[in-house]
C-alpha positions as a Markdown table, in Angstrom:
| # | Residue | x | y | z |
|---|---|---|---|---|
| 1 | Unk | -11.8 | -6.9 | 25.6 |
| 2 | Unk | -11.4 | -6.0 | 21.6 |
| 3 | Unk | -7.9 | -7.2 | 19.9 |
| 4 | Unk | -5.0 | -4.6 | 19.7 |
| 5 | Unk | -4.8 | -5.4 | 16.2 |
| 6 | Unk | -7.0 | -6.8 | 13.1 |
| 7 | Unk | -5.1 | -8.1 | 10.3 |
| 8 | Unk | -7.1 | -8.4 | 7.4 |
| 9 | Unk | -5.8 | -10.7 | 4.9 |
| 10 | Unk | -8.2 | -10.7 | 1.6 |
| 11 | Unk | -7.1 | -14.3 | -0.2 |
| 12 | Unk | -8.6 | -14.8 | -3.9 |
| 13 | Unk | -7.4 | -18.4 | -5.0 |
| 14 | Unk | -4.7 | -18.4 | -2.6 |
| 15 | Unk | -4.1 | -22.1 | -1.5 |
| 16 | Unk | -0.7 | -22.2 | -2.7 |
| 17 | Unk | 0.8 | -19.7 | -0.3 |
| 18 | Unk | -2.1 | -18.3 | 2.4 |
| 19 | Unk | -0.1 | -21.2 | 5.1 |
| 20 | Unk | 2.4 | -19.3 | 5.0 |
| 21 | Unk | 0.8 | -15.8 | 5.9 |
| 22 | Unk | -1.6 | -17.3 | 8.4 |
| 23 | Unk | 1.6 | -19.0 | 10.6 |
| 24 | Unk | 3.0 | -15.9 | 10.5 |
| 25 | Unk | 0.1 | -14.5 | 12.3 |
| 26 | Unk | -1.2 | -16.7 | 14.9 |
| 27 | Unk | 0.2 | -17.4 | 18.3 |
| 28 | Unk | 0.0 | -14.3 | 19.6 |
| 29 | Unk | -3.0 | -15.3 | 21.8 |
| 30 | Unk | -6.5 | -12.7 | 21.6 |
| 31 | Unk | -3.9 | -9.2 | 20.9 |
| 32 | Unk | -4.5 | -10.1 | 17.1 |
| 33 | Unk | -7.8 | -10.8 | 15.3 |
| 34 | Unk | -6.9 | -12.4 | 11.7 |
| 35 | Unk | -9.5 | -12.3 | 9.6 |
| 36 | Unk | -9.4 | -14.0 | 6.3 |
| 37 | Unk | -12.0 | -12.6 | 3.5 |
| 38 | Unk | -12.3 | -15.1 | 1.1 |
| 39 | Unk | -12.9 | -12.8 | -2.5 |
| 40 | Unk | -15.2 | -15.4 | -4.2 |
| 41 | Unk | -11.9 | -18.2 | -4.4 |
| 42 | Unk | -12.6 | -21.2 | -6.8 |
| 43 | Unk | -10.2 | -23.7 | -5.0 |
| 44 | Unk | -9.4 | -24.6 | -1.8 |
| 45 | Unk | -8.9 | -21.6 | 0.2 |
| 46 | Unk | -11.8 | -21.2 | 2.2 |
| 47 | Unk | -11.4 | -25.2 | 3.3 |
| 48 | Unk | -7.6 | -24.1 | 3.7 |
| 49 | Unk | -8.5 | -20.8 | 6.5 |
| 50 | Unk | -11.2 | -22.6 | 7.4 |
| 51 | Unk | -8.5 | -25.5 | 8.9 |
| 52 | Unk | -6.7 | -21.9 | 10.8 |
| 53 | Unk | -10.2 | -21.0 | 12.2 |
| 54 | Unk | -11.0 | -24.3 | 14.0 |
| 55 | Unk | -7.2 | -24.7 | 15.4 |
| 56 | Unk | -7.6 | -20.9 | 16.6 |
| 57 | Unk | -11.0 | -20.1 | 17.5 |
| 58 | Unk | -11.7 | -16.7 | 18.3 |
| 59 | Unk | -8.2 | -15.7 | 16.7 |
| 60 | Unk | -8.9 | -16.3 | 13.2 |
| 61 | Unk | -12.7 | -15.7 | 11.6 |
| 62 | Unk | -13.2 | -16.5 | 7.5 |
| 63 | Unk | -15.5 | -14.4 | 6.1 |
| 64 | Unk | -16.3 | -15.8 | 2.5 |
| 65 | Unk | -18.1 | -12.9 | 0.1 |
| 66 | Unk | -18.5 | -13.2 | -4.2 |
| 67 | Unk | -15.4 | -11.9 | -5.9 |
| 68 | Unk | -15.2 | -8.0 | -5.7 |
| 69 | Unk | -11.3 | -7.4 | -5.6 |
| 70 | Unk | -8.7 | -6.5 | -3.6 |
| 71 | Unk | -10.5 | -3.3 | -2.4 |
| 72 | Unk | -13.7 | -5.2 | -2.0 |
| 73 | Unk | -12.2 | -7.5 | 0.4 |
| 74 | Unk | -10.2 | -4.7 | 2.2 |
| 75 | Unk | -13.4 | -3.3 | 2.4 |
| 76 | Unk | -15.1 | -5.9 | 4.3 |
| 77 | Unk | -12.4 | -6.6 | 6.8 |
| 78 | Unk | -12.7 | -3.1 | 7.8 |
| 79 | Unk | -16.6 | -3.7 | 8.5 |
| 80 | Unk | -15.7 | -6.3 | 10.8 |
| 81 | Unk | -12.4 | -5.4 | 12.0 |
| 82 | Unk | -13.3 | -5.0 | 16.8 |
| 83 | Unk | -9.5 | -4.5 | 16.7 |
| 84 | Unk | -8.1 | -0.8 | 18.0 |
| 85 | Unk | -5.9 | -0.7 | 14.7 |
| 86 | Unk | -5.9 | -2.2 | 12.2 |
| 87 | Unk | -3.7 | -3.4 | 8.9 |
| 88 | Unk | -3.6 | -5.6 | 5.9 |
| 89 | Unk | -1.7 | -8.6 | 4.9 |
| 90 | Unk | -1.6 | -9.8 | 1.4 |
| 91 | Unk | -2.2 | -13.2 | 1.4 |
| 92 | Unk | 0.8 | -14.7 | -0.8 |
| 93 | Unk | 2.7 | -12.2 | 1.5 |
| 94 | Unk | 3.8 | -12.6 | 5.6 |
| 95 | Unk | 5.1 | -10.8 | 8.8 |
| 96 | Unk | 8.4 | -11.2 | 10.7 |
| 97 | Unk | 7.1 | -13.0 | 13.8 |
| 98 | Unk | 9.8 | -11.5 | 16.5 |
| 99 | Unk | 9.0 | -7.7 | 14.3 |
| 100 | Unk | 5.4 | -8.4 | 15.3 |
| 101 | Unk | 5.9 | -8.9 | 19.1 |
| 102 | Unk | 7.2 | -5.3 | 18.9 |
| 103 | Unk | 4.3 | -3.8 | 17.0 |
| 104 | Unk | 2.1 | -5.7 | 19.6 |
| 105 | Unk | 3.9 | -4.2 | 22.8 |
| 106 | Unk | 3.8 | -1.0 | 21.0 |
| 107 | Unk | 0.0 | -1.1 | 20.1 |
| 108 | Unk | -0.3 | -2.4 | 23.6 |
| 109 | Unk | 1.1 | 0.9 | 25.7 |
| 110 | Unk | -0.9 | 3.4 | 23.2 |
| 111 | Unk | -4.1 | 1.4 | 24.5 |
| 112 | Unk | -3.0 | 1.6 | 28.0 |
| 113 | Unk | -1.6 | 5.1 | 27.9 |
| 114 | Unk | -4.8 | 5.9 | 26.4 |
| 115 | Unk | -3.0 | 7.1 | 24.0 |
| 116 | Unk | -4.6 | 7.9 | 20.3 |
| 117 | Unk | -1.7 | 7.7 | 17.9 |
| 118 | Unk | -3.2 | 7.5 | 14.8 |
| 119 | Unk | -0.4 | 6.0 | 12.7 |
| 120 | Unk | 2.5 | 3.6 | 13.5 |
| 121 | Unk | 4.7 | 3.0 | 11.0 |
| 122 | Unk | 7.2 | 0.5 | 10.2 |
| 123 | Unk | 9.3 | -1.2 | 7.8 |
| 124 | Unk | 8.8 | -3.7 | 4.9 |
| 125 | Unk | 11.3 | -6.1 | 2.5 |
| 126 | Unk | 11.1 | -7.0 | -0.8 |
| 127 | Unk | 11.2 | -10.5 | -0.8 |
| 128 | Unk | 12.0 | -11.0 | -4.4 |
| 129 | Unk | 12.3 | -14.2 | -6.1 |
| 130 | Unk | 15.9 | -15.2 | -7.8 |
| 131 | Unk | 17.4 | -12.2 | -5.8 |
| 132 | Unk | 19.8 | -13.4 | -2.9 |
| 133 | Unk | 19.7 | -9.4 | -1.5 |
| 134 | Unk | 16.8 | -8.0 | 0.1 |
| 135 | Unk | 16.0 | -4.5 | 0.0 |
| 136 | Unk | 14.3 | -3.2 | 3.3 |
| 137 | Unk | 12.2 | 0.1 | 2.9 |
| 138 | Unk | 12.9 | 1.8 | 6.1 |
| 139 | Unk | 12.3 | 5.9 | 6.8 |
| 140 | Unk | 15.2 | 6.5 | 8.7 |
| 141 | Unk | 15.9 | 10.7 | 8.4 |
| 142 | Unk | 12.3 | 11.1 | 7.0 |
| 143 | Unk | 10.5 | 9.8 | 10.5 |
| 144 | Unk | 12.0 | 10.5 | 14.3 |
| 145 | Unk | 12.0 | 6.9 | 15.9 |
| 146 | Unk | 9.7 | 5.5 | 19.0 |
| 147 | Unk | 7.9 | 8.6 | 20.0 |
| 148 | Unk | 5.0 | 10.2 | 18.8 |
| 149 | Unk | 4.8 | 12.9 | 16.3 |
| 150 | Unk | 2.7 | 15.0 | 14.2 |
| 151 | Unk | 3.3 | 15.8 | 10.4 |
| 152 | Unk | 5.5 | 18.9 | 11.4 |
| 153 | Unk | 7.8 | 16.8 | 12.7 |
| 154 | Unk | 8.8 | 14.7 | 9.8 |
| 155 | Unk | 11.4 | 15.2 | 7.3 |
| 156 | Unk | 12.3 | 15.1 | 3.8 |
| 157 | Unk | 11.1 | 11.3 | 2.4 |
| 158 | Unk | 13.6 | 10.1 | -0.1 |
| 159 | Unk | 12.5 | 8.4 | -3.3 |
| 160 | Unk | 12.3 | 5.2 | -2.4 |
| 161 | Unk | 10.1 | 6.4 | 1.0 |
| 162 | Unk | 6.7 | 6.7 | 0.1 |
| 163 | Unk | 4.8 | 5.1 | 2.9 |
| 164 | Unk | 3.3 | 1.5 | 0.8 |
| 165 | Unk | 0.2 | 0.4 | 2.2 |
| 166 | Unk | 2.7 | -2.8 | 3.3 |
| 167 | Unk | 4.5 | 0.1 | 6.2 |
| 168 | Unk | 1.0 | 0.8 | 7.4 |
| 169 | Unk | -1.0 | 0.3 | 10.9 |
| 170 | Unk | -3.7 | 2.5 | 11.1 |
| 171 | Unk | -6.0 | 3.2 | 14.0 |
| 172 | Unk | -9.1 | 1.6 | 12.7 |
| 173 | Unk | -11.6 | 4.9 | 14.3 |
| 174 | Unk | -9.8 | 7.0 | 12.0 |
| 175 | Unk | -10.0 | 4.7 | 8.7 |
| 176 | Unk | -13.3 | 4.8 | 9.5 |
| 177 | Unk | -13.5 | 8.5 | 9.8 |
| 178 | Unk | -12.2 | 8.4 | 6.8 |
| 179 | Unk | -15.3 | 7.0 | 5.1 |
| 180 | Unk | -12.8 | 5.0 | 3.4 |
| 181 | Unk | -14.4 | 3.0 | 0.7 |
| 182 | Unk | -11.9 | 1.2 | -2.0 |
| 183 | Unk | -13.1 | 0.6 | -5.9 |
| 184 | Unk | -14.2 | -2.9 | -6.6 |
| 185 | Unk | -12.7 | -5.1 | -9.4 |
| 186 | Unk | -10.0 | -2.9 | -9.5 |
| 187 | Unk | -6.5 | -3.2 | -9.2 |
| 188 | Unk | -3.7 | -1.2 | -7.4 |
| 189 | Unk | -5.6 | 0.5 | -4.8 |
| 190 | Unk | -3.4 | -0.3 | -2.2 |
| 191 | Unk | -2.4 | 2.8 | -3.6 |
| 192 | Unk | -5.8 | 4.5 | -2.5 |
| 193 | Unk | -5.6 | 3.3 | 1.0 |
| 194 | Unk | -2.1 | 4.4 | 1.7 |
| 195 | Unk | -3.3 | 7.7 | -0.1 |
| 196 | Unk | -6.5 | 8.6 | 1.2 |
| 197 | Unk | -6.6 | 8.5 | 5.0 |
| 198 | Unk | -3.5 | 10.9 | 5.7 |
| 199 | Unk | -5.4 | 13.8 | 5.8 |
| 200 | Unk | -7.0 | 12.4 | 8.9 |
| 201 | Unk | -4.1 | 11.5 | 10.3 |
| 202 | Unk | -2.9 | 13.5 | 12.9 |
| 203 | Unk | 0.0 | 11.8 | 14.8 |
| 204 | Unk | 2.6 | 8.8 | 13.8 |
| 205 | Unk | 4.9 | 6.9 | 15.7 |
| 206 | Unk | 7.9 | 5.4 | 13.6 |
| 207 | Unk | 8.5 | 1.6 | 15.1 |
| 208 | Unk | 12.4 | 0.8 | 13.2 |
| 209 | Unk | 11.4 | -2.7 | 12.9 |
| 210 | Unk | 11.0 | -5.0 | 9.3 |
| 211 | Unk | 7.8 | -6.1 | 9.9 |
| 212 | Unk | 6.2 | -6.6 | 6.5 |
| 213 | Unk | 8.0 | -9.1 | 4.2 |
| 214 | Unk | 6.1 | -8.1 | 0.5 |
| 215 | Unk | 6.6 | -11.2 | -1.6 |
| 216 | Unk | 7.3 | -10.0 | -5.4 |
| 217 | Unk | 8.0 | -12.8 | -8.7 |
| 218 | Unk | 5.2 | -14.6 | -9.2 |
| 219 | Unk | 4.6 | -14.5 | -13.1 |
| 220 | Unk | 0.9 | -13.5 | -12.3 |
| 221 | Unk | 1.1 | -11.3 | -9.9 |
| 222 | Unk | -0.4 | -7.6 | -10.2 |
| 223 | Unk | 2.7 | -6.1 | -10.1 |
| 224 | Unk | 4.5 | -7.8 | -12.5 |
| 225 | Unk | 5.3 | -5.3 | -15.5 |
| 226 | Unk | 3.7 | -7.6 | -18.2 |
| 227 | Unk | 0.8 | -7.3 | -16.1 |
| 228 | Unk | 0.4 | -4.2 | -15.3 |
| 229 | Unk | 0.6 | -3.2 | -19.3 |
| 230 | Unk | -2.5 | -5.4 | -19.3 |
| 231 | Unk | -4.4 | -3.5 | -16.8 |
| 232 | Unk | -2.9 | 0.0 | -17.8 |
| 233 | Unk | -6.4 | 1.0 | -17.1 |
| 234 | Unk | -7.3 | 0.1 | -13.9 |
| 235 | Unk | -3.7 | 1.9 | -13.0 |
| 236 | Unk | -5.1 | 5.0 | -14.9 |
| 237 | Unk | -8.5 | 4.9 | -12.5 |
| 238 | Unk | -6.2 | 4.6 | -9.4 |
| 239 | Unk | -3.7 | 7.6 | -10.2 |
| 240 | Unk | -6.6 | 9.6 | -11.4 |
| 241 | Unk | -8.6 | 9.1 | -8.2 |
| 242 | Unk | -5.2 | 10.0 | -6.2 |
| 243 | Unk | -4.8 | 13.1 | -8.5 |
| 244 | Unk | -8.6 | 14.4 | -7.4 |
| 245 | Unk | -8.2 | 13.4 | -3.9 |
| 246 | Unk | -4.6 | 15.9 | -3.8 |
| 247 | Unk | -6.8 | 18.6 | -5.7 |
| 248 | Unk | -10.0 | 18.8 | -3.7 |
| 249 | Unk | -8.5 | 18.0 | -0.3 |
| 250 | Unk | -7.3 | 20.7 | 1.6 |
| 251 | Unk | -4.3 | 20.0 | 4.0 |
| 252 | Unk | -3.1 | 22.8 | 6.1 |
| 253 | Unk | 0.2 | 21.3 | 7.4 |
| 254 | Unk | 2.9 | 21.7 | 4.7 |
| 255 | Unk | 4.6 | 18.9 | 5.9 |
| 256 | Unk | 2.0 | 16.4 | 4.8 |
| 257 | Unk | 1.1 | 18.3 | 1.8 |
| 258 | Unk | 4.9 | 17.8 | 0.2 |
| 259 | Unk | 4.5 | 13.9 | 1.2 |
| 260 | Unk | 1.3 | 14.1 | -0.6 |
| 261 | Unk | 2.8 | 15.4 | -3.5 |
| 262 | Unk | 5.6 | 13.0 | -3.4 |
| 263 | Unk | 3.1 | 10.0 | -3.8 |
| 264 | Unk | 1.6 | 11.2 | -6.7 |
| 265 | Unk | 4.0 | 11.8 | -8.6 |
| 266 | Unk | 5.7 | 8.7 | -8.6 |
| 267 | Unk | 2.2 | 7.7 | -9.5 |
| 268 | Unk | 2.2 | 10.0 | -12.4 |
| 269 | Unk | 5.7 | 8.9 | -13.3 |
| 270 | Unk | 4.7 | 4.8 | -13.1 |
| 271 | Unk | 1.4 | 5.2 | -15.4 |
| 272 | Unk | 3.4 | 7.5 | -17.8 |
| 273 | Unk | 6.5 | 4.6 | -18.1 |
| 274 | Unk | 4.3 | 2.0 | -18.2 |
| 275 | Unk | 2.2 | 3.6 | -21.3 |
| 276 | Unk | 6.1 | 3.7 | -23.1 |
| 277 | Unk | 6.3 | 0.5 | -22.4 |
| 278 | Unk | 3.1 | -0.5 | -23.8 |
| 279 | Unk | 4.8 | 0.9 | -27.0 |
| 280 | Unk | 1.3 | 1.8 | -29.2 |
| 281 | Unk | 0.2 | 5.1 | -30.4 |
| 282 | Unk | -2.7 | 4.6 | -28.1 |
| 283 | Unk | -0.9 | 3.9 | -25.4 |
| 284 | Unk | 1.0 | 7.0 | -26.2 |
| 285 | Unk | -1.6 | 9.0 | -26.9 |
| 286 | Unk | -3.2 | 8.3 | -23.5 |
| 287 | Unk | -0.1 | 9.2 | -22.0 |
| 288 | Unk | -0.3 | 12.9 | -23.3 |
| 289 | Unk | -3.9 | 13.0 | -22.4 |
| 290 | Unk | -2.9 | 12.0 | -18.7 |
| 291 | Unk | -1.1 | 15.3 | -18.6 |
| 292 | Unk | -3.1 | 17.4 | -20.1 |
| 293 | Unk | -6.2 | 16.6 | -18.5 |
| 294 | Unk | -4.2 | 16.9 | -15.4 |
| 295 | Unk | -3.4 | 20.7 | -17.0 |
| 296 | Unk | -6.7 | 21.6 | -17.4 |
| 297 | Unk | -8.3 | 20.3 | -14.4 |
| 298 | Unk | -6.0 | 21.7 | -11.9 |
| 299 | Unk | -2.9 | 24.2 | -13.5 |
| 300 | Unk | -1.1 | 24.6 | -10.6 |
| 301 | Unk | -1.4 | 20.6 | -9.6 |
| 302 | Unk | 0.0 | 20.3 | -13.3 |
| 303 | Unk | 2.9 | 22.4 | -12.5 |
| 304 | Unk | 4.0 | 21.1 | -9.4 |
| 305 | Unk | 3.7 | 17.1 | -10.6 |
| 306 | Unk | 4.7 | 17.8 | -14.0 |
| 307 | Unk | 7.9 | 19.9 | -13.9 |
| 308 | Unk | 9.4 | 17.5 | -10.7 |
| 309 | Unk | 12.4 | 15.3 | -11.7 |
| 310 | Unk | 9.9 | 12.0 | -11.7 |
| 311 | Unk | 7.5 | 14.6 | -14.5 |
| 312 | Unk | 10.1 | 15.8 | -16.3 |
| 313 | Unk | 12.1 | 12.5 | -16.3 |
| 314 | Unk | 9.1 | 10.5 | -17.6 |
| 315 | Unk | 8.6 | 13.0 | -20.1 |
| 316 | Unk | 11.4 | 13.4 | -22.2 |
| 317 | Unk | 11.0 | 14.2 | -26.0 |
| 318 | Unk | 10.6 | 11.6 | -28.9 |
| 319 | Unk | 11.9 | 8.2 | -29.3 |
| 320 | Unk | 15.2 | 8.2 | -27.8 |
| 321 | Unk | 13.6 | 10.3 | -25.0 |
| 322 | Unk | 11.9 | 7.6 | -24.3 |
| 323 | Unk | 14.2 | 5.1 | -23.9 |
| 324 | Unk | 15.9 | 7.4 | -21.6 |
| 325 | Unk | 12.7 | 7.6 | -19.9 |
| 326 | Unk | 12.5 | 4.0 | -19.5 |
| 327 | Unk | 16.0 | 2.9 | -19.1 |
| 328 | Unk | 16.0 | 5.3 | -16.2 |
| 329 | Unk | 13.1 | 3.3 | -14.7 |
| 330 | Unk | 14.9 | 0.0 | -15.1 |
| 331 | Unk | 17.7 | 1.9 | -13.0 |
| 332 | Unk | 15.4 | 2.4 | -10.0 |
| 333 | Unk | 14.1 | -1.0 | -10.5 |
| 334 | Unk | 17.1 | -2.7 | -9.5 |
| 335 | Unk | 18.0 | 0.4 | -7.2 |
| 336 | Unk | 14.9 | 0.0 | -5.2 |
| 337 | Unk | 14.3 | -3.6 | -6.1 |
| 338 | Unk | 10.4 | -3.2 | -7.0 |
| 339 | Unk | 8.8 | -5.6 | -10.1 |
């Protein structure tokens, strides 16, 4: 019999902190499949899973590949994935054990039911470093709890409750129905697969449980601000391929379209503030081209992304605009508790 679940935890010179993930994912007997792809790692974390695979064979598998990113490696996992859903697990990042019984049970009586709920969502928590109080991400008003639903029966998501790729549990037939197939050496598509499939996705199930626990401070990590400036452009390819997808894809429910909509333009509004931040007349002038090559490729996309309060907000005139611009950004950086 396949695994409920397959959680796919792509690791790139991860040694320091892929214990951590990996204990938080075994012990739950044949249910859950963990499969570590190893993205092309020059230190020890291929001997480090490889230690996971021979204390839990037939639990854990390491699949070992050359470097092709975090979409490469999401990639692969879902090539091998025999579980019924499936979800990803960053490596420096881990689950709540007790969370994860629930998920399991859930997963469980959809199988049995025969059920095929393509969706099950649940929460995650910024597990930030230096901050004492962790924000949970939970969609509480925006999604009924423990019972199946379809788009039509959701509600208005709040700012902060756009569904991160970290909330996510997909059934794995319909990522692959999906033809899902993430960018290579690029970051922030997480983005992309949180994005992409929900047009396919025709019912949800809301579990109120914090599963996810999304580690955030390392001074390397990808979503660090100082970071991000330095791969502006990879953020660029990312929010322009989400920008295309909400243009050419055709979604008849209105409910999912507005979610849609919702994404992207916090999208939009986190590539523009990051371009102020970057501070050059480049960086700048990349920002206006963002917009108007969003104007001319779809007008009424424009409109809708780029009079909302996150456009217009992230737009404000000249200098001091700008700082307004950014200093409200710092505002739902400690709101929210995000990098």
């Amino acid at each position: 019999m396949n695994p409920l679940l397959t959680v796919v935890v792509p690791a790139y010179n991860a040694q320091g902190y892929l214990a951590r993930a990996l204990d938080s994912l075994v012990g739950f007997g044949t249910d859950l499949e963990v499969l570590v792809v190893d993205d092309g790692s020059t230190d020890g974390t291929a001997a480090l899973a490889q230690e996971y695979v021979d204390r839990h064979p037939g639990v854990v598998r390491l699949v070992s590949k050359p470097n092709g990113g975090h979409g490469s490696a999401i990639n692969t996992g879902l090539e091998l994935a025999t579980g019924a859903y499936f979800k990803v697990v960053d490596a420096d990042d881990w689950l709540d054990r007790p969370a994860l019984v629930e998920v399991l049970t859930t997963l469980r009586g959809f199988v049995e039911e025969d059920r095929d709920v393509d969706l099950l969502v649940a929460n995650f928590v910024y597990e930030k470093v230096g901050k004492r109080t962790k924000t949970a991400v939970r969609y509480r008003g925006a999604l009924p709890r423990r019972r199946v639903i379809g788009w039509a029966d959701t509600g208005h998501f709040a700012k902060r409750q756009y569904l991160m790729m970290h909330a996510l549990t997909y059934r794995t037939a319909v990522l692959r129905a999906t033809g899902l197939r993430l960018p290579e050496h690029t970051f922030y598509v997480d983005n992309l697969y949180a994005f992409v499939p929900l047009a396919r996705v025709r019912t949800l199930y809301y579990l109120d449980v914090d599963l996810y626990r999304y580690f955030i401070g390392r001074a390397d990590q990808s979503v660090q601000e100082s970071v991000m400036l330095k791969r502006i452009d990879q953020q660029l390819r990312v929010n322009w391929l989400m920008l295309e997808h909400v243009s050419r894809t055709a979604v008849a429910d209105r409910r999912l379209r507005a979610y849609l909509l919702h994404y992207v333009k916090i999208v939009c509004a986190v590539s523009s503030i990051l371009l102020i931040r970057a501070g050059t007349t480049a960086a700048l002038a990349e920002k206006d081209r963002l917009w108007s090559e969003l104007r001319r490729h779809d007008p009424g996309l424009y409109r809708t992304v780029r009079w909302s309060a996150f456009g217009q907000l992230s737009n404000l005139p000249g200098p001091a605009g700008r700082r307004v611009s950014v200093l409200a950004y710092r505002v739902a950086q400690r709101a929210i508790g995000f990098s």
